[in-house]
C-alpha positions in Angstrom: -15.7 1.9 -21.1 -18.8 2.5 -23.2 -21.4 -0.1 -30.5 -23.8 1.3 -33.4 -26.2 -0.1 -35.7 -25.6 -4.0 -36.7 -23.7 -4.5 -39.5 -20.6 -4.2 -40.8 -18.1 -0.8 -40.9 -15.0 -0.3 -42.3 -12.3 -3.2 -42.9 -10.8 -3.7 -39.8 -7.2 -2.7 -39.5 -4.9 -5.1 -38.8 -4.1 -5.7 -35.6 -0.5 -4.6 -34.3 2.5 -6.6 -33.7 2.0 -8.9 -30.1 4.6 -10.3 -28.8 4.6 -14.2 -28.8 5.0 -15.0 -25.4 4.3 -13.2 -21.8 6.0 -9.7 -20.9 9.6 -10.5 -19.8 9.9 -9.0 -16.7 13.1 -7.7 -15.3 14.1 -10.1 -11.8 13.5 -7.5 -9.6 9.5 -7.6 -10.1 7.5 -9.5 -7.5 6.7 -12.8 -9.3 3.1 -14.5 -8.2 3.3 -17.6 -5.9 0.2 -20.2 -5.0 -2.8 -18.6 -5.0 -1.4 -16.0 -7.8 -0.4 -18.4 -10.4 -2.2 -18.4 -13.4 -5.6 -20.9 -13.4 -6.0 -22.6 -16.8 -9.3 -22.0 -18.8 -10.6 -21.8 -22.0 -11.4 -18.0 -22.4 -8.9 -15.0 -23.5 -9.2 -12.2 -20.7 -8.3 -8.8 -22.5 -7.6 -6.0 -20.4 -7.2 -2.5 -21.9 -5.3 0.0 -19.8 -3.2 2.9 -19.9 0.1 3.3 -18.2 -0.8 5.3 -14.6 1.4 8.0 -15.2 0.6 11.0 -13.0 -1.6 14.0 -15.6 -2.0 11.4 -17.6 -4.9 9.1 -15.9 -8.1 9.8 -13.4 -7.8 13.3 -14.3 -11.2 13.7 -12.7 -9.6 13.0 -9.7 -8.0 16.2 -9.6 -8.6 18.0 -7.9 -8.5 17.3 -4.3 -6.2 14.6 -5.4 -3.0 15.1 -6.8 -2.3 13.9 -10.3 0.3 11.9 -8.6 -2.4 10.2 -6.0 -4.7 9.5 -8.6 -1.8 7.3 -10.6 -0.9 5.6 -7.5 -5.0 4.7 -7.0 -4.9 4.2 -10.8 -1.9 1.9 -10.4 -3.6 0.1 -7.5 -6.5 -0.7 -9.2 -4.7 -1.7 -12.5 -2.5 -4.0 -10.2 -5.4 -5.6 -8.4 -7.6 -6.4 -11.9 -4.4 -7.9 -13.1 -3.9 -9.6 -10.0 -7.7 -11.1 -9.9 -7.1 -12.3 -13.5 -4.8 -14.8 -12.7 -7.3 -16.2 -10.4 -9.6 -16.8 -13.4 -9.4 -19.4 -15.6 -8.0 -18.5 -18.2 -6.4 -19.8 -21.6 -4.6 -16.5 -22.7 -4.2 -13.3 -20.7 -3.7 -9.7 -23.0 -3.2 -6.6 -21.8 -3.6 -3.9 -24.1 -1.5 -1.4 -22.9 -0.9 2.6 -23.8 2.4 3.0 -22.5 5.0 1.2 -21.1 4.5 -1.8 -18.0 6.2 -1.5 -14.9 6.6 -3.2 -11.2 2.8 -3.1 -11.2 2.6 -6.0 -13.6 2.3 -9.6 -12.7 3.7 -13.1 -14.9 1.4 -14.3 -16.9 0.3 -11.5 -19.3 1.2 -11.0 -22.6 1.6 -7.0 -23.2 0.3 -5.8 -26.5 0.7 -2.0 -27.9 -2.8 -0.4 -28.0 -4.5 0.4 -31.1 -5.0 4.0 -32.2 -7.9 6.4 -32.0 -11.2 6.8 -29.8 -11.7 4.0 -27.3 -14.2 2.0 -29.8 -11.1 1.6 -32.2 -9.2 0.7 -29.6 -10.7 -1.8 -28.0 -11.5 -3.0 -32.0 -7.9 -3.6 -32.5 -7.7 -5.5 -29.1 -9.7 -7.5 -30.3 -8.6 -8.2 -33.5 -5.5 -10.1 -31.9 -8.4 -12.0 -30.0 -9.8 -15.6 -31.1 -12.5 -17.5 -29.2 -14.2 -16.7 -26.6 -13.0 -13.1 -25.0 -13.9 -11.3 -21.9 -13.1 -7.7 -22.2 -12.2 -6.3 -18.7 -11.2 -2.4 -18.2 -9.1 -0.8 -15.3 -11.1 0.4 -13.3 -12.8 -1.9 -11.2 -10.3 -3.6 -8.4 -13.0 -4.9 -6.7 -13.8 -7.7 -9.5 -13.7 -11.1 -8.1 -13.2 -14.6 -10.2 -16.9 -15.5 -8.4 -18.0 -12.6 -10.1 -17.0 -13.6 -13.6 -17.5 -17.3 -13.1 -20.9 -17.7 -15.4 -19.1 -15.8 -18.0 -15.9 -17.7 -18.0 -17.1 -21.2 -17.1 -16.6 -24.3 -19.7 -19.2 -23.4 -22.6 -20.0 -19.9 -21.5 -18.8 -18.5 -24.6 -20.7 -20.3 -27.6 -20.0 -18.7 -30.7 -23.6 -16.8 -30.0 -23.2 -16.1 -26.9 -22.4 -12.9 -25.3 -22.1 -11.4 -21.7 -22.4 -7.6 -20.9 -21.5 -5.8 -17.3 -22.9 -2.7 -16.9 -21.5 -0.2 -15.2 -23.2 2.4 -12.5 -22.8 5.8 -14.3 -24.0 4.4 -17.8 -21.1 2.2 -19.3 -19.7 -0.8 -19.3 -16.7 -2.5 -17.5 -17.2 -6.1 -19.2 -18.2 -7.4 -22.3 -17.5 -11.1 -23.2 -17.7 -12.3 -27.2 -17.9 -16.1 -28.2 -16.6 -14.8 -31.1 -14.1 -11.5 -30.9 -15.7 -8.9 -33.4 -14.0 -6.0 -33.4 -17.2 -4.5 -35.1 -19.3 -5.2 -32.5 -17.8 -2.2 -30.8 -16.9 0.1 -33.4 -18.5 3.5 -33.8 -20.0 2.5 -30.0 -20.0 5.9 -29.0 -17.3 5.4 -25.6 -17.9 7.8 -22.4 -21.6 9.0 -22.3 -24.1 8.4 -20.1 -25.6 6.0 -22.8 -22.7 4.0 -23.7 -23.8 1.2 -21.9 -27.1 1.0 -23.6 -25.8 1.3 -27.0 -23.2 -1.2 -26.9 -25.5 -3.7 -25.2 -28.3 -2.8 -28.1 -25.5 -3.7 -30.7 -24.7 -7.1 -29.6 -28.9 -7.7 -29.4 -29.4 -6.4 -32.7 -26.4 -8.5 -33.9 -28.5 -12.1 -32.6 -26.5 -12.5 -29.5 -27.6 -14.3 -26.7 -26.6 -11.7 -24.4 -26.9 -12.6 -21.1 -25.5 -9.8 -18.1 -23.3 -9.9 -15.0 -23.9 -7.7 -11.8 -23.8 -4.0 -12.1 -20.9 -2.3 -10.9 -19.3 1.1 -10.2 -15.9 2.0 -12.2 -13.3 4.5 -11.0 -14.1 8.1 -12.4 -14.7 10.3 -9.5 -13.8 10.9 -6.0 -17.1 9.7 -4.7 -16.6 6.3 -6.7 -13.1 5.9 -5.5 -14.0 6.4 -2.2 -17.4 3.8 -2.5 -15.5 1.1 -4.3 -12.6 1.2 -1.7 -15.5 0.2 1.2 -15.6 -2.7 -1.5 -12.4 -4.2 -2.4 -10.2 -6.9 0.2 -8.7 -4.8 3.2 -5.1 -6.1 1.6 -5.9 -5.2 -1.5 -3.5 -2.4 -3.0 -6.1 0.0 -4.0 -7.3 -0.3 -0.3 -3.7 0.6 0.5 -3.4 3.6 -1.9 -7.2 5.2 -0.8 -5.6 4.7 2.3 -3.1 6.9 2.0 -4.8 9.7 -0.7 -6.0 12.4 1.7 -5.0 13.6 5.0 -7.8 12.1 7.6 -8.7 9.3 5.3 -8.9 5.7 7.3 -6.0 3.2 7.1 -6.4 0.5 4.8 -7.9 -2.0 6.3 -9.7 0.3 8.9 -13.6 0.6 9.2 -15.4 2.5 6.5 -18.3 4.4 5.9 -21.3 2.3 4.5 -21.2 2.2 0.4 -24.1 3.8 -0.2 -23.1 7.2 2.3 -19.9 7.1 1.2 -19.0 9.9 -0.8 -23.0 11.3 -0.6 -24.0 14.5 -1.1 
């Protein structure tokens, strides 16, 4: 993922239908048991996502992969940051989804339509259908950890001025918590440049924010970052599973990689 001068744009639109309760799931999707079921809290976690449908996601990934390897790692990481979210404590859990869910989808989240337009508008409208304090999580970081977002979803991390921002290694962002959910905080952010990042942390400055940031991390775009965040993520994790099984020669899951930072090098 990756706002514009403070201030205020355009009138909002209004946000689009949600459903009232969690995504009814048909019986034969895996339901989460004891360490999977959903933690209580007092924060919203939002995820925005698209449904993994192969030509239609990590197109950069292709080639050497095949549209259809990068859904499956696509799905694999969607599945695990949806996974992880139930871990965190939470008191609502959105996912803002173009597309249609599937098997990959856990209980506990509520499914809303996306938005239309460039990502900023998108994530706007997400957030519209947002009240108190939000963390804004993408898909594309499996290797997220409730540690990880503990500061910015402990009791009282998200006063009304407070903000928290995670930057993301190639210039963006792949978390951005609100006290308050202002969908104009992001709007007109230009998304997906190598300044993204900058610009959207700049706007919730020069909107008074107390923005305080979480650890740097590397999102899924390219081969190289597939292949350094899978040296990351839990050996049983499915997006080890899928990197597993993307190329001929590559490792098991769970077998021993290649340092992070040689991973991928060149």
């Amino acid at each position: 993922m990756t706002p514009v001068s403070p201030g205020r744009g355009p009138t909002a639109p209004a946000a689009r239908p949600r459903t009232s309760a969690p995504h009814r799931r048909p019986a034969h999707f895996a339901r989460p048991t004891g360490a999977d079921r959903p933690l209580p809290g007092t924060v919203t976690l939002l995820v925005i996502a698209k449904e993994p449908v192969p030509g239609r996601v990590k197109t950069r990934l292709t080639p050497p992969y095949t549209p259809e390897q990068a859904a499956r790692l696509a799905e694999a990481s969607l599945a695990d940051t949806l996974r992880t979210g139930l871990r965190i404590p939470a008191r609502r859990r959105v996912l803002a989804l173009a597309g249609r869910p599937g098997p990959w989808l856990p209980t506990g989240w509520e499914v809303v339509p996306q938005g239309t337009g460039g990502l900023d508008e998108r994530i706007a409208t997400a957030l519209t259908g947002c009240s108190g304090p939000t963390l804004l999580l993408g898909m594309d970081t499996p290797q997220i950890t409730p540690e990880l977002l503990a500061p910015a979803t402990a009791p009282g991390a998200g006063a009304p001025d407070a903000a928290w921002f995670g930057p993301a290694r190639d210039g963006g962002f792949w978390a951005l918590g609100l006290g308050e959910p202002d969908p104009e905080l992001v709007r007109g952010v230009p998304m997906s440049t190598p300044d993204t990042g900058a610009a959207q942390r700049r706007r919730l400055v020069e909107a008074g924010l107390r923005v305080r940031d979480l650890p740097e991390l590397e999102d899924m775009d390219t081969v190289a970052e597939a292949d350094r965040i899978a040296a990351r993520v839990a050996p049983d994790s499915r997006f080890a599973e899928a990197w597993g099984h993307t190329l001929p020669g590559a490792p098991a899951a769970g077998a021993p990689r290649a340092d992070p930072g040689e991973v991928g090098g060149g």
